[in-house]
C-alpha positions as CSV (number, residue, x, y, z in Angstrom):
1,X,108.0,216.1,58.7
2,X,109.2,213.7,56.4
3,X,111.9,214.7,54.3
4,X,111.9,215.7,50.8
5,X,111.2,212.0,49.2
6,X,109.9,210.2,46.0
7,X,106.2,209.4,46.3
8,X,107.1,206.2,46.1
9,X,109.5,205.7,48.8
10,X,106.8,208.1,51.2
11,X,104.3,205.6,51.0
12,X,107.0,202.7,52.1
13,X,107.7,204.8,54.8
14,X,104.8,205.3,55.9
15,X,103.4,201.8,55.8
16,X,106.4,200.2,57.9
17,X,106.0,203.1,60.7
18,X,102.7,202.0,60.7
19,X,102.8,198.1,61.5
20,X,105.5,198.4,63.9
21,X,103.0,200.7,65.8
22,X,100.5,198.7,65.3
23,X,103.0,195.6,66.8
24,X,103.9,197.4,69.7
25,X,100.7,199.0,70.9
26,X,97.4,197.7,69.9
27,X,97.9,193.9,68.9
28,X,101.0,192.8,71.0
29,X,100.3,190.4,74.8
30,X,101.3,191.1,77.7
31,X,104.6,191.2,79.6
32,X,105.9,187.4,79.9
33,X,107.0,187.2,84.0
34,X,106.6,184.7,87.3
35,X,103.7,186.5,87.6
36,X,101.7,185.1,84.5
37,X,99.2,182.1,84.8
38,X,100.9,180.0,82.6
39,X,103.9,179.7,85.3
40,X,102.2,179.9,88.6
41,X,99.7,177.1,87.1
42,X,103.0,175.3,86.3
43,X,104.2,176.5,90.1
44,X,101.2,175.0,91.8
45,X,101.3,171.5,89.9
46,X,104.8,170.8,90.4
47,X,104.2,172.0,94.6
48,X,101.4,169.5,94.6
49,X,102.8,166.9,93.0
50,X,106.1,166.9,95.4
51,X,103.8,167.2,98.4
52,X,101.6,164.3,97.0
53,X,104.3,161.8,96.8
54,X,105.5,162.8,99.9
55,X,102.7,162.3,102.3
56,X,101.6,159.1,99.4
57,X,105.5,157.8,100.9
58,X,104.3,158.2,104.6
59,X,101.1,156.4,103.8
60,X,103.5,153.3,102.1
61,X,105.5,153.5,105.2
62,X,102.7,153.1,107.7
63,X,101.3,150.2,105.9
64,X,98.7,151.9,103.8
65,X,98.7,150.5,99.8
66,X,100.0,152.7,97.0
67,X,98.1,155.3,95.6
68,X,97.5,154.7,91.8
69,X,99.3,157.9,90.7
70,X,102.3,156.3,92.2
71,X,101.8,153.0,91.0
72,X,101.3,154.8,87.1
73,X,104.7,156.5,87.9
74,X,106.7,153.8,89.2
75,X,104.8,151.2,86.5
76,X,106.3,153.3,83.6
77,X,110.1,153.6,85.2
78,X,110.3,149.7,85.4
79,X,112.2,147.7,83.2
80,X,110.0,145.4,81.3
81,X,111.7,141.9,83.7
82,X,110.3,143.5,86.8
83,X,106.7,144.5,84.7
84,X,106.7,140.7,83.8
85,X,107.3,139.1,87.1
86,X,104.7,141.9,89.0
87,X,102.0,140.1,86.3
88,X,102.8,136.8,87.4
89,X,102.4,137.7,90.9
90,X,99.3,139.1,90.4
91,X,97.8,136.3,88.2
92,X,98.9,133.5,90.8
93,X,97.1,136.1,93.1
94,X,93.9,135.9,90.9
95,X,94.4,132.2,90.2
96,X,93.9,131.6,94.0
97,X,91.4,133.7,94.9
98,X,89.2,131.9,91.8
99,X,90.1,128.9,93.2
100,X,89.1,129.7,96.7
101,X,85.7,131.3,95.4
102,X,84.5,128.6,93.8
103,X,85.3,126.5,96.8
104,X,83.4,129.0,99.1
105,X,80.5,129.2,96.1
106,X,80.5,125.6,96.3
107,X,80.4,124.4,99.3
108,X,77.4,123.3,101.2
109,X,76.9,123.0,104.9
110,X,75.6,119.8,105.7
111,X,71.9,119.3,106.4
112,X,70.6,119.1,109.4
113,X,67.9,117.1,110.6
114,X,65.8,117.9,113.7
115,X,63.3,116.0,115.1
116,X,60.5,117.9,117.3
117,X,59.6,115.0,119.5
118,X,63.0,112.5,119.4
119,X,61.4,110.2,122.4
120,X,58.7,109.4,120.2
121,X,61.3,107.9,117.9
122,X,62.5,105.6,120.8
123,X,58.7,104.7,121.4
124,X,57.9,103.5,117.7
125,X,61.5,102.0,117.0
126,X,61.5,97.8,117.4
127,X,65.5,98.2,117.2
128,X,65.2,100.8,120.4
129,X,65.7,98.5,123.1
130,X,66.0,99.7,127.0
131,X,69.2,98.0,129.5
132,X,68.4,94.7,129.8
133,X,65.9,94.3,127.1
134,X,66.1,91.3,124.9
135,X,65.3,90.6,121.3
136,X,65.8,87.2,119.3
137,X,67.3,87.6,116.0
138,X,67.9,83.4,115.5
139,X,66.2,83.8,112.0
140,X,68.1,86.7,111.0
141,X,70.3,85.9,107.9
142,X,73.3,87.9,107.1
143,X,73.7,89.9,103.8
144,X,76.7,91.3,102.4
145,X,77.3,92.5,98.7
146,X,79.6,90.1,98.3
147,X,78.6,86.2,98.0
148,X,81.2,83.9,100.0
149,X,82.9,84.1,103.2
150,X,86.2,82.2,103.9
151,X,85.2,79.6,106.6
152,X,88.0,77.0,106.3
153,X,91.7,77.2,105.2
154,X,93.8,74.2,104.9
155,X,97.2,75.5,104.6
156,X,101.1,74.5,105.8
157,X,102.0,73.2,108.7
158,X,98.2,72.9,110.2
159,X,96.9,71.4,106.8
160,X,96.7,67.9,108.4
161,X,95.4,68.9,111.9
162,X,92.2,69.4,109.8
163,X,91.7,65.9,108.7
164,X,91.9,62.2,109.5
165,X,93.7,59.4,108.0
166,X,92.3,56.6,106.5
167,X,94.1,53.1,107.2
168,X,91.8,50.4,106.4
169,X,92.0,48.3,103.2
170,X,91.0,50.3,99.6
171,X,87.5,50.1,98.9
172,X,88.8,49.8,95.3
173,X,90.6,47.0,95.6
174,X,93.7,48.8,94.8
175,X,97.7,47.7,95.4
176,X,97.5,50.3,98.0
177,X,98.7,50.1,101.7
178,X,96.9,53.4,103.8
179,X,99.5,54.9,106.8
180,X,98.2,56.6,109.2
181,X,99.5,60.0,109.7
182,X,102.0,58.9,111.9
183,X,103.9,56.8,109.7
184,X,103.4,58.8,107.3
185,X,105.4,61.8,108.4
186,X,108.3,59.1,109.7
187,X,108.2,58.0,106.1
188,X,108.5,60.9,104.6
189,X,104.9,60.5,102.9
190,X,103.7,63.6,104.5
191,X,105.4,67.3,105.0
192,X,105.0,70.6,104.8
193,X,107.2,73.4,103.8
194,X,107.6,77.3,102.4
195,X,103.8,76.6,103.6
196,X,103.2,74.0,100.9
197,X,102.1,70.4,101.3
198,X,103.3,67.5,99.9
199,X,101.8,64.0,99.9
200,X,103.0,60.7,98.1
201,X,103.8,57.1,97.5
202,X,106.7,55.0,98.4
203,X,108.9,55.5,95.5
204,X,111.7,53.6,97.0
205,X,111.0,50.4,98.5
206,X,109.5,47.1,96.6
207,X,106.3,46.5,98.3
208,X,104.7,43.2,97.6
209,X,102.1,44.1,100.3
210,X,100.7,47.3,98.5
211,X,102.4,50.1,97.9
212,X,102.4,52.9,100.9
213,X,100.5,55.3,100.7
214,X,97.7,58.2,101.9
215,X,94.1,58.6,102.5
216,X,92.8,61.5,104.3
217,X,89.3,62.7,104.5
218,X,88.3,66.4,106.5
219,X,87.1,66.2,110.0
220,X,84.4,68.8,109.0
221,X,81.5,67.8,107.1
222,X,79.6,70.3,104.2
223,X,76.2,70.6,102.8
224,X,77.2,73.2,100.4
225,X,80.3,75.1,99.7
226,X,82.4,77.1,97.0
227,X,86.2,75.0,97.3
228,X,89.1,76.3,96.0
229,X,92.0,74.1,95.5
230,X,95.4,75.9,94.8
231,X,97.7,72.7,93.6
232,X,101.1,73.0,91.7
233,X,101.1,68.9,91.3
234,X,99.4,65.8,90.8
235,X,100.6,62.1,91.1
236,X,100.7,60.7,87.9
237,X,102.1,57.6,85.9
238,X,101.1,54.1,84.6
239,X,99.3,52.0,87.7
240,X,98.5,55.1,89.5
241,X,94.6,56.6,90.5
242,X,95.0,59.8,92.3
243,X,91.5,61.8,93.0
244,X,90.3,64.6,95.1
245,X,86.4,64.3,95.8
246,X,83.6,65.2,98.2
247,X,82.1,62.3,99.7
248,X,79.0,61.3,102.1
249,X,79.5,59.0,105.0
250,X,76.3,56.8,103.7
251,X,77.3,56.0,100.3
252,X,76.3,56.5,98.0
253,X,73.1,57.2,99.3
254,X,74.7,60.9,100.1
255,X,77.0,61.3,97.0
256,X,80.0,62.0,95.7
257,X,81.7,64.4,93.6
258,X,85.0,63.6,92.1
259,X,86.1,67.2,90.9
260,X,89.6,65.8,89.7
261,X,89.9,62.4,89.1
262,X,91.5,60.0,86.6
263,X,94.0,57.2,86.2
264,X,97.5,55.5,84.3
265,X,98.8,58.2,82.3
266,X,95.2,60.2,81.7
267,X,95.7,63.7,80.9
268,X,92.5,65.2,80.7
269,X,90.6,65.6,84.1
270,X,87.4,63.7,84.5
271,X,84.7,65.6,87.2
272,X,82.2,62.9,88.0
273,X,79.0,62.8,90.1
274,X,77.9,59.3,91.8
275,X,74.6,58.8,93.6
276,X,71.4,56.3,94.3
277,X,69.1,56.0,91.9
278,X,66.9,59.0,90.7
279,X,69.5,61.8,90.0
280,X,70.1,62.4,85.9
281,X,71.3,65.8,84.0
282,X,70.3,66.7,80.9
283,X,73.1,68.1,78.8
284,X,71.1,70.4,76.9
285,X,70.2,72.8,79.7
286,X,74.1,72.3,81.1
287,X,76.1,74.6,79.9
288,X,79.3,72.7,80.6
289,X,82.4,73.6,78.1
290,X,83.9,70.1,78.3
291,X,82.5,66.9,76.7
292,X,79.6,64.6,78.5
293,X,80.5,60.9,79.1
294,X,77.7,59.6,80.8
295,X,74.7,61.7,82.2
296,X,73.1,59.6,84.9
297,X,74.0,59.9,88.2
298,X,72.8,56.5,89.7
299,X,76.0,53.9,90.1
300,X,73.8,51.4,88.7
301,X,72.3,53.1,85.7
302,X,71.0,50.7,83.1
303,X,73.0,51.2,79.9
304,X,76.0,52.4,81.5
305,X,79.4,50.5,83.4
306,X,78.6,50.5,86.7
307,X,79.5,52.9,89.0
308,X,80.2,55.3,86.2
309,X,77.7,58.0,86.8
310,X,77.3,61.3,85.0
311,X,80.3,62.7,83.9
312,X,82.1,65.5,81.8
313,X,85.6,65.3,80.5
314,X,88.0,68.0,80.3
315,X,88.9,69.4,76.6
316,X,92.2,71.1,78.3
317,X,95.3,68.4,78.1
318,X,96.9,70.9,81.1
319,X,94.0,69.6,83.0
320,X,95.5,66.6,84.6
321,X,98.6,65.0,85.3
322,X,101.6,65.6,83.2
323,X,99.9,68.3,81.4
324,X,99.1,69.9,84.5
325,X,102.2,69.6,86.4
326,X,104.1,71.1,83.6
327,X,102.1,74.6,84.1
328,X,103.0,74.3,87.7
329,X,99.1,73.2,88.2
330,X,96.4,75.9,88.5
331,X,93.0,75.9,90.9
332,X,90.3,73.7,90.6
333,X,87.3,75.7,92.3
334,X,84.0,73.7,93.1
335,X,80.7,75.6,93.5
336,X,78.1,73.4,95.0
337,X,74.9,75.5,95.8
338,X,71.8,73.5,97.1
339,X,68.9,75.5,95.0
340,X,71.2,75.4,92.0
341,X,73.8,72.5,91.3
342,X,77.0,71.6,91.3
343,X,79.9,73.6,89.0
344,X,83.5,72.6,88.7
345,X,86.0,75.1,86.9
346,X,89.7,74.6,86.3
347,X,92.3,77.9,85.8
348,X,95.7,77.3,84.5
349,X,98.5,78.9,87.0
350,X,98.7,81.9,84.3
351,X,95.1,82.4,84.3
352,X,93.8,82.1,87.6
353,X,91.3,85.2,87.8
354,X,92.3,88.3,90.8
355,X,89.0,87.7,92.6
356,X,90.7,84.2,93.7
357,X,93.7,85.7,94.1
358,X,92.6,88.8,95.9
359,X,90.2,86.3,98.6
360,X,87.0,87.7,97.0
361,X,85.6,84.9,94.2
362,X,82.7,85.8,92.6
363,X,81.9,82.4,90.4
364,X,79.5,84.7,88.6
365,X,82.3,86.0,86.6
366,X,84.3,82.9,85.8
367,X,82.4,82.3,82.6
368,X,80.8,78.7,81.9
369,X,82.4,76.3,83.5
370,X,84.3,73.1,82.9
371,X,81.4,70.5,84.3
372,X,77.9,72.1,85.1
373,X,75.2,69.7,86.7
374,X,72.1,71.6,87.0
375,X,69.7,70.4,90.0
376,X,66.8,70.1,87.1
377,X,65.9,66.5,87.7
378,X,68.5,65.9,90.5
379,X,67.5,66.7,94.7
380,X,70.1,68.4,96.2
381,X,69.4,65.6,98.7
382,X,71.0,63.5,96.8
383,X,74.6,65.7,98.1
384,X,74.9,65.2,102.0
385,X,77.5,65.7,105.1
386,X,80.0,65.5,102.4
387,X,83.8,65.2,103.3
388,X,86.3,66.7,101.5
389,X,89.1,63.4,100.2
390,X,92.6,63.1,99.3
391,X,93.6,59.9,98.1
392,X,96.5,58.0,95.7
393,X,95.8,54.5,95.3
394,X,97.2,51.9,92.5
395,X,95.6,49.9,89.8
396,X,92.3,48.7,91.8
397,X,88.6,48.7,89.8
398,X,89.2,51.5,87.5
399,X,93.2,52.2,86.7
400,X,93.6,48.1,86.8
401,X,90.7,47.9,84.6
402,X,91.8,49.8,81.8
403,X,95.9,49.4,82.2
404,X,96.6,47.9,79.1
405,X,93.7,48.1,76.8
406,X,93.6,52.1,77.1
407,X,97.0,52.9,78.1
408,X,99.3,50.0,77.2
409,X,101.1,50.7,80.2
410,X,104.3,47.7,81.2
411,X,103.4,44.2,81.7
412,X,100.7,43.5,85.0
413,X,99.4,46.5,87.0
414,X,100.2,44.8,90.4
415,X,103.3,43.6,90.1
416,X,104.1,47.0,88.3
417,X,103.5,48.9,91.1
418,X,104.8,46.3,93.5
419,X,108.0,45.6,92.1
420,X,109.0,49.2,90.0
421,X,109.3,51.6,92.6
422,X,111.7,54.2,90.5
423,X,108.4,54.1,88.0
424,X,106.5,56.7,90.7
425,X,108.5,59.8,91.8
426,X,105.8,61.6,89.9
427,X,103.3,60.3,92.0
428,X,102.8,62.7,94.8
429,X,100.3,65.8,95.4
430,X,101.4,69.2,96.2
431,X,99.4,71.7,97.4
432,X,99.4,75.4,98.0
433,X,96.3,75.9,99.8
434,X,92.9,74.6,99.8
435,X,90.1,77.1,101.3
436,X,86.3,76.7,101.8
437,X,84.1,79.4,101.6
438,X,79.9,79.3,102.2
439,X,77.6,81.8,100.9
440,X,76.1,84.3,103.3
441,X,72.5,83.8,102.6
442,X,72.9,80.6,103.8
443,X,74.8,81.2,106.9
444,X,72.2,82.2,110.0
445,X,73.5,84.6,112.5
446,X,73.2,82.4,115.7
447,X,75.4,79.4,114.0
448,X,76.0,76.9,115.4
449,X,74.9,78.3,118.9
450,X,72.2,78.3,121.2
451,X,69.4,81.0,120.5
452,X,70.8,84.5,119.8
453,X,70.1,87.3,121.7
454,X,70.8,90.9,121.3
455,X,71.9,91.7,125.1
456,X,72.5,95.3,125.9
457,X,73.3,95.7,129.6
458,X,74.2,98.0,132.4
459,X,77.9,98.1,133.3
460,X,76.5,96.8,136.9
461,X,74.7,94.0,135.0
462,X,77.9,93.1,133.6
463,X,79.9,92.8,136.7
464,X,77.3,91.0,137.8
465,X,77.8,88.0,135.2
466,X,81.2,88.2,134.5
467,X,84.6,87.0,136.4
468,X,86.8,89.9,137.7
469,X,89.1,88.9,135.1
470,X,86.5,89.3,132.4
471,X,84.9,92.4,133.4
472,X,88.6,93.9,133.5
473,X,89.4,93.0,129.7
474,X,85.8,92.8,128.2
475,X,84.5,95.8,129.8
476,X,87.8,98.2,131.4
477,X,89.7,97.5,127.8
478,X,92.5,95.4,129.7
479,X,94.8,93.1,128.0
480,X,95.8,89.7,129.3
481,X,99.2,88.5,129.8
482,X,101.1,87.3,126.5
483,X,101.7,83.3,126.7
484,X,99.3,82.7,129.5
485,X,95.8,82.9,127.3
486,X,93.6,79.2,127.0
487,X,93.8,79.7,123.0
488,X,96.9,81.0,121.7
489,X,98.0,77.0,120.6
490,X,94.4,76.0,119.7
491,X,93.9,74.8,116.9
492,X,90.6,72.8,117.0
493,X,88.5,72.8,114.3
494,X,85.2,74.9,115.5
495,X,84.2,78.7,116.4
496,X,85.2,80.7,118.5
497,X,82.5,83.0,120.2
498,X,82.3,86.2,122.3
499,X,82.5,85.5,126.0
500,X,79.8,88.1,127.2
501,X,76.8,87.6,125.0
502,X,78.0,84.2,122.6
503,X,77.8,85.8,119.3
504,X,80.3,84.1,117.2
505,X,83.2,86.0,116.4
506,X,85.9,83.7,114.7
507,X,86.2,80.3,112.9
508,X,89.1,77.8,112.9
509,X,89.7,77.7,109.1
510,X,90.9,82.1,109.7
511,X,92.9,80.8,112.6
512,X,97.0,82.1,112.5
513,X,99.8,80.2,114.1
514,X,102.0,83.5,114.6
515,X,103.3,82.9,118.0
516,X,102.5,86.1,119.4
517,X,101.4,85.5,122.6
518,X,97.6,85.7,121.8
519,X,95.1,84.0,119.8
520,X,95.3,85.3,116.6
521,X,92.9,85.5,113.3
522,X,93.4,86.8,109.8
523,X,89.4,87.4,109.2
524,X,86.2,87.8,111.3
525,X,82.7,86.1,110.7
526,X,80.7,88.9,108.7
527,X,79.8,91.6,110.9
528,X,80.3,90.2,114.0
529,X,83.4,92.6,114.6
530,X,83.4,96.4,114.8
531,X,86.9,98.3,114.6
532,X,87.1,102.0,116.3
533,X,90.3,104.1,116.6
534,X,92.4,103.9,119.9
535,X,94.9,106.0,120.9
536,X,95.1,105.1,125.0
537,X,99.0,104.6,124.9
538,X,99.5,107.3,123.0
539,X,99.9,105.8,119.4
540,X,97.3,105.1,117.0
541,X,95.9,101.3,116.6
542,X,92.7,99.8,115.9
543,X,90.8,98.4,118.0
544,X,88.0,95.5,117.5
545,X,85.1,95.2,119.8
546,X,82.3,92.1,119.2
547,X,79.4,94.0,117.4
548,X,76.7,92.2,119.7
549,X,77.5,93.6,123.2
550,X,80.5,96.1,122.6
551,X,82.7,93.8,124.6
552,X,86.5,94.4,124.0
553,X,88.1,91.6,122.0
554,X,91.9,93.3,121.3
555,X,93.5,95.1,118.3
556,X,94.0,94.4,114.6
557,X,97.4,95.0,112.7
558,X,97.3,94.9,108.8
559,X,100.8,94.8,106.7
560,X,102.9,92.7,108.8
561,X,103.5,90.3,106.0
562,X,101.9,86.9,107.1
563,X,100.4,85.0,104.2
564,X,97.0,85.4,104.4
565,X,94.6,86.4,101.9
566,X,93.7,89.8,104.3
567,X,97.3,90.8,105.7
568,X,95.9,91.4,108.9
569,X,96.3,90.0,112.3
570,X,93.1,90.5,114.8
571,X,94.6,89.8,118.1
572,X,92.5,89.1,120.5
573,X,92.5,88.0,124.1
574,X,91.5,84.6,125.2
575,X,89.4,85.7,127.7
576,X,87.5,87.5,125.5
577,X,86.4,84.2,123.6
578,X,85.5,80.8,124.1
579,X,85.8,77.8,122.0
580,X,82.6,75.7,120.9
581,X,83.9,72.5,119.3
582,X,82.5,71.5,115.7
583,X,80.1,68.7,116.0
């Protein structure tokens, strides 16, 4: 019983008794202990989760990669430096294996071709020849992308060894006396040093007799030929009549070409062709850059001074003489092609092109040239057994001729030059090099050699043809003694061929004077050498075997610093090779 109360404050009573039984009984959860779900779900979470890492650890320990609950923990307790560096790592990672995919993707295996029957290719192949079998290949003409091959290089102290001194009296009636070579060298006309040559007058003696001097002509004779002469001077001065020219034995009835040529104190270069009759140019279909003179060939054209015969004139003053000698010269390349013509360009020393430089001319890219005489109405018969000609005389048909009138050189020409020797230290040639190439379509494989024949023999065979001492070095890969070989101090002018089968191998004009105990050449004829690693005393060289017959010829070296326009040496034994003499 409640006691005695207001109405009012009964009803307060009554309602606050009520909601705290309703709190405590009817709508209250409950009992919060270790026993709810709340904490044993909490229990069983943080038990996993410590037994997780645990045996996650153990797994790390034996090798086995993180699990990615523990990479999540540990990547969100790193400082950001250690975050950075992990993505670098793993974006090299990526990089590489990109890389390496696209490789693998890439790649191809090479094919691979199987033939069902391969005898039957042997049966149908004409190149498939048994031991012993022979097969002429006389006609065969080499090919090669590029045009030229050096044959010939007159260079240093071997220049002269290549051609013969003429000593008889001038055919020009000059004030000339020709010394033989002899002489020559005693007087000091002739030398060569730093490999260059040097050839002059008397310039110290008064010579009422003619004035000393030199002729020499090549002991090898051309029928075609691309000749580059490297020259840093020319004689020059009033009375003097320097030329270098290509000239037949029969003259003129097998030409001549005068590629530089001129007299007194000239200084543009005259290039000027001389035959019988029957040989004329027209200058509308030359494309010569300098200016033509005279465009018939024959000495005894009607309507022209005799002997002049058709000739283009330089527009270059550094062409000749003074001019030229004050650029420290340049190269005057000749291109005489028998189905074509004759070409003659001239290159200052600062613009000589890199495929001359390099050993590898290609005319085709020289642009037109200074003299052009097309073979239109001209036979290249006309251009025969040709010499190649150095010469300085004095005064004579031409440079007497036109002393005063053109020149107004000093009093007479003879007595000039007879009495004024001070007035020619200028007159003297020096040359760098002069080198003959041929084209390759017109060189046949055999030469200048009997038939050729592709021999392929039996080791037996072999022994059977060849000396002991052959066999050993041809066929075993022995070496010969250094000093004791037949050719290491040759220097004839011919080729030198492969002492098995007589391919030819070598020619004189790639010849080296290295004093190394064995023959030794800077350049091969085209294709006749093959070149195959060899390792046999334990170091790696390159060997060169003749490309007919496989016989072993010796080694090549490449970089030892001799001045030839391929660096290398092929040394080669001298039993490998034997000489056939230029006829």
């Amino acid at each position: 019983m409640l006691p005695a109360l207001r109405p009012s404050c009964q009803r307060l009573v009554r309602s606050t008794i009520t909601q705290r039984r309703w709190a405590s009984t009817e709508h209250h959860g409950p009992e919060e202990n270790f026993s709810t779900n709340a904490w044993r779900n909490f229990l069983i979470v943080v038990v996993g989760a410590a037994v997780w890492y645990r045996v996650d650890q153990r797994w790390t320990d034996q090798g086995e990669e993180k699990h990615p609950f523990q990479r999540y923990i540990e990547y969100h307790m790193t400082n950001r430096e250690d975050k950075d560096r992990f993505a670098a790592e793993q974006l090299e990672k990526a990089e590489k294996m990109a890389d390496y995919r696209l490789v693998y993707q890439e790649a191809q295996r090479a094919p691979i071709h199987r033939m069902r029957y391969p005898e039957s290719f042997e049966r149908a192949s004409p190149r498939a020849l048994s031991a012993g079998a022979n097969s002429d290949v006389s006609q065969i003409q080499v090919s090669s992308a590029s045009a030229w091959t050096l044959t010939d290089t007159y260079q240093g102290n071997t220049f002269f060894d290549g051609f013969t001194f003429f000593t008889e009296n001038d055919p020009t009636h000059g004030t000339v006396k020709y010394v033989d070579r002899t002489t020559a060298q005693a007087s000091g006309l002739i030398y060569a040093q730093n490999n260059v040559v040097t050839m002059k007058a008397d310039a110290t003696n008064v010579t009422p007799n003619g004035r000393p001097s030199v002729r020499i002509s090549s002991n090898k004779t051309y029928n075609s030929g691309l000749f580059i002469l490297d020259l840093s001077h020319m004689p020059t001065g009033c009375g003097t009549w320097p030329a270098y020219w290509l000239v037949g034995g029969n003259w003129p009835n097998q030409g001549e070409i005068d590629i530089l040529e001129g007299v007194n104190t000239q200084i543009k270069n005259q290039v000027t062709l001389h035959t019988n009759a029957g040989c004329t140019m027209d200058p509308k279909t030359s494309h010569s850059t300098g200016k033509w003179l005279t465009n018939n060939c024959d000495i005894n054209a009607p309507g022209q001074p005799a002997n002049a015969g058709c000739s283009v004139e330089s527009t270059s003053g550094f062409s000749y003489g003074p001019g030229l000698n004050a650029i420290q010269g340049g190269v005057y390349a000749t291109q005489w092609k028998p189905d074509t013509g004759i070409q003659v360009w001239f290159f200052p020393r600062y613009r000589i092109p890199a495929d001359i430089t390099s050993g590898n001319p290609n005319p085709a890219s020289w642009g037109n040239a200074t003299a052009d005489f097309p073979f239109n109405n001209c036979s290249s018969n006309h251009f025969t057994n040709m010499a190649i000609t150095f010469d300085l005389t004095f005064c004579g048909d031409w440079a007497g001729a036109v002393y005063n009138s053109k020149f107004n050189c000093p009093g007479n020409c003879n007595d000039f030059v007879a009495n004024q020797p001070w007035a020619f230290s200028q007159a003297y040639w020096k040359i760098n090099s002069l080198k003959v190439y041929q084209s390759l379509t017109s060189i046949p494989l055999q030469r200048q050699f009997h038939k050729a024949i592709i021999t392929m023999k039996t080791e037996q065979e072999w022994q059977a043809i060849l000396t002991p001492e052959q066999f050993r070095i041809l066929r075993q890969k022995g070496t010969e003694m250094p000093g004791t070989g037949e050719y290491n101090n040759h220097f004839d002018q011919g080729v030198y061929a492969c002492a098995g089968c007589g391919a030819p191998l070598y020619t004189s004009g790639t010849k080296m004077n290295t004093q190394c105990g064995w023959p030794a050449f800077f350049d091969a004829v085209p294709g006749a050498v093959v070149r195959q690693e060899d390792s046999s005393l334990g170091r790696q060289r390159t060997e060169i075997l003749c490309a007919k017959c496989g016989g072993h010829l010796g080694h090549v070296f490449k970089g030892e610093g001799f001045p030839t326009p391929t660096d290398e040496r092929h040394c080669v034994n001298s039993i490998s090779i034997r000489f056939n003499k230029e006829q």
